[in-house]
N, C-alpha and C positions, 0 to 999 in steps of 0.2 A: 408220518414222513411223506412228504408233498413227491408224486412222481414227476419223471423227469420231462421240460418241457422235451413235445416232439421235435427233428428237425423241421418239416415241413405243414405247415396249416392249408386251412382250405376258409373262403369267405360263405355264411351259412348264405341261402338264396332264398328268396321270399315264399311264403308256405312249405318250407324244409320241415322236414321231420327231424328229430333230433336223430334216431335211429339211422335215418336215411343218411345224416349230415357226417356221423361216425364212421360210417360204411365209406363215404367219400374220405373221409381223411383218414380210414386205415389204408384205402387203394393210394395214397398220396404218400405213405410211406412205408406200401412196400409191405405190407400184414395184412391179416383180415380183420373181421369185426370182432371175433374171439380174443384172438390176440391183444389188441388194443385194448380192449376193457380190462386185461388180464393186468395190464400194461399200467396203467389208472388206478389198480386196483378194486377195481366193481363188477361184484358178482355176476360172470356171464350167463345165469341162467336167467338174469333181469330181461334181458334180450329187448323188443318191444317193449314191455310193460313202460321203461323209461319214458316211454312218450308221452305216458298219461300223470308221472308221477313221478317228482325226482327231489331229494330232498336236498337241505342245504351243503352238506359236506360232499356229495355228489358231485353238485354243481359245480362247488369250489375245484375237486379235484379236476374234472374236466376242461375247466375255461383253463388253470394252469397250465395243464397240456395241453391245450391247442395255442394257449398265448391268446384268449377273447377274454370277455369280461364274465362274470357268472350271471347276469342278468342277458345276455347274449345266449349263451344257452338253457336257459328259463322258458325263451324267446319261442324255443322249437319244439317246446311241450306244448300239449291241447290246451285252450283256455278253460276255465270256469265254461261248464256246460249245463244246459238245464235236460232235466230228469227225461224229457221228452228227445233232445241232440242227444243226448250218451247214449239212449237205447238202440239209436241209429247208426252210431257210432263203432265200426268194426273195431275189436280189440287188437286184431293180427291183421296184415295185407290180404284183403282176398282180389284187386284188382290194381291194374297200374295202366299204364300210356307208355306202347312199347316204343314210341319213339323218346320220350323221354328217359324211360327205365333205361335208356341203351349209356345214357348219359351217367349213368348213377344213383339218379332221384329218385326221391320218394315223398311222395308232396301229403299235406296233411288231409288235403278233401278228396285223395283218392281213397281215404275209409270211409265217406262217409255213404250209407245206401244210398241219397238220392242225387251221387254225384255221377254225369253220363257221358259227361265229354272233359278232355282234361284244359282245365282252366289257362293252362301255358301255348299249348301248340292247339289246340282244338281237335287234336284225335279222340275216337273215341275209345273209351276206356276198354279194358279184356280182361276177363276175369285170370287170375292167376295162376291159376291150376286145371282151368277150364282147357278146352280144344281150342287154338290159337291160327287152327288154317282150317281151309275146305268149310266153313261152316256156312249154310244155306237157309239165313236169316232174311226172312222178308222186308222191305223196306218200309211198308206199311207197320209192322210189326214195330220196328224201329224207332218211327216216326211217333207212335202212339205211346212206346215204354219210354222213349225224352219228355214226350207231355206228362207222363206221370209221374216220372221223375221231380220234375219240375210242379205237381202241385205236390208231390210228398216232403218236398222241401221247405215248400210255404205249410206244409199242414205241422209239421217239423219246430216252425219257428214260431207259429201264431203263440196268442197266450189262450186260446182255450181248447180244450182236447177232442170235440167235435170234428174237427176234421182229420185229426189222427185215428181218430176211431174208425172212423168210414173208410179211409185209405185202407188199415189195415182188413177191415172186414173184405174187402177187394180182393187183398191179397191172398186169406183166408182160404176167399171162393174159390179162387185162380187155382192153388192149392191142389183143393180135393180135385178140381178135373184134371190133374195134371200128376193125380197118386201120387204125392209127395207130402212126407212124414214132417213133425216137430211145431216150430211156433214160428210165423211170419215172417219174425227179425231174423231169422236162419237163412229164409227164399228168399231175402231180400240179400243179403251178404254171401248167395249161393254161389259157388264154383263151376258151377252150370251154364253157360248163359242161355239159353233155352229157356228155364227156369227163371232166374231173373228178370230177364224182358219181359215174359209172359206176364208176370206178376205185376212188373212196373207200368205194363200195356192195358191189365186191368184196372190197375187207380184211376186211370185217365177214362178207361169206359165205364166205370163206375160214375162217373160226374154225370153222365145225362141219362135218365130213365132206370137205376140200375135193378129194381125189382122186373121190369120186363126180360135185360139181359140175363137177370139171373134163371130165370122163370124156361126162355128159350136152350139156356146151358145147362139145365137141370135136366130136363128132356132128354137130352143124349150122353149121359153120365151113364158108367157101373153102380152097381148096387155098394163095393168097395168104395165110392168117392161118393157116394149119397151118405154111408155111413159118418164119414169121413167131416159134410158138408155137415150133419144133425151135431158132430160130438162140436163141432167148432162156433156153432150158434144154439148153441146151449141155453141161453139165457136169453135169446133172442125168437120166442116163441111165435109172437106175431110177426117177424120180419118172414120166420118159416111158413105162417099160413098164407100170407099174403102171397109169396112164391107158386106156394103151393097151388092156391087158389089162381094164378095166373096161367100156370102150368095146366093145368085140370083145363081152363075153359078157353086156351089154346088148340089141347088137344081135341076137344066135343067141335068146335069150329073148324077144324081141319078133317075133320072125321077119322075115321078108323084106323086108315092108314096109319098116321101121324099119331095116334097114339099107341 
């Protein structure tokens, strides 16, 4: 049985989320996002998930109630992504553009890790769950996680995996000096932003020289984030001597002190 159209629609906006787009047209009539899908008939513990994945009966049901076409709301699902964008790819919001969020939105490349300013108004993006005032983020700092941002997105799109590998090794590093647990794609989608920039600020100092950087950031590490540094370059034995070997004849040039 087809549900009933809504009285009210709403027109989707370019980079909408489908998620985002339903949240606008339940506040358009007066319910929530629960409600409405209840409404449709589609299981509300889909929640999200619809963004990435929405079958034909779905769709049908949806475009009915809003009165759009079902290739219209197809529209506001992720496209065909390659193996390297989905892993970048947040599955749930973790950051938004409070100026636009105020609006209702929820744009699709605010999931994506290496997006840093939002593509509509040019704020910069906050993480969602993060600390939203008082934060005492350097501009330098800043300045350096958009550069990174911005090669992790080219390293994102290329077709060979070389330069994803190296970003992520970046991140890796940033990591362990920073005692923070799991796998990259976590620091990069962090709720933190501390965390995140930092990360994002090493991809970008990664590009020039990064076995020296690494070599002067080893030196002032716990033995906890050296641990940390060994389990995560595992298989990167010579990237570790060459460090290591950098670090070592650092320290003998600087004398005792310094080391």
């Amino acid at each position: 049985m087809t549900p009933r159209p809504l009285p009210k629609t709403v027109a989707p906006l370019p980079d909408e989320l489908l998620s985002g787009w339903l949240s606008r047209l339940a506040a358009a009539n007066y319910c929530d996002h629960a409600e409405l899908l209840a409404h449709i008939e589609i299981d509300t513990t889909h929640g999200t998930a619809l963004d990435f994945s929405i079958d034909a009966a779905a769709a049908e049901k949806i475009a009915s109630t809003a009165r759009v076409g079902p290739d219209v709301v197809r529209s506001l699902t992720f496209p065909a992504m390659t193996p390297r964008e989905a892993l970048l790819t947040a599955q749930i919001p973790f950051q938004h553009c409070p100026q636009c969020a105020r609006e209702g939105l929820s744009l699709r490349h605010w999931r994506r890790a290496w997006a840093f300013d939002c593509q509509v108004c040019g704020t910069r993006l906050l993480q969602t769950l993060g600390k939203t005032g008082g934060e005492q983020i350097s501009r330098k700092l800043k300045y350096r996680a958009r550069r990174g941002a911005e090669i992790l997105e080219h390293a994102a799109r290329s077709r060979g995996p070389r330069q994803l590998r190296r970003a992520m090794r970046a991140v890796t590093f940033a990591m362990s000096l920073k005692g923070c647990h799991g796998k990259p794609l976590f620091a990069l989608h962090s709720h933190k932003p501390e965390v995140r920039l930092f990360c994002l600020a090493a991809i970008d100092a990664a590009q020039s020289r990064p076995l020296i950087k690494a070599a002067i950031s080893s030196s002032g590490i716990d033995d906890y984030a050296k641990v940390a540094l060994l389990r995560a370059f595992e298989k990167e034995q010579r990237l570790l001597a060459a460090v290591d070997h950098i670090a070592q004849r650092r320290a003998r040039s600087k004398g005792p002190m310094t080391a």
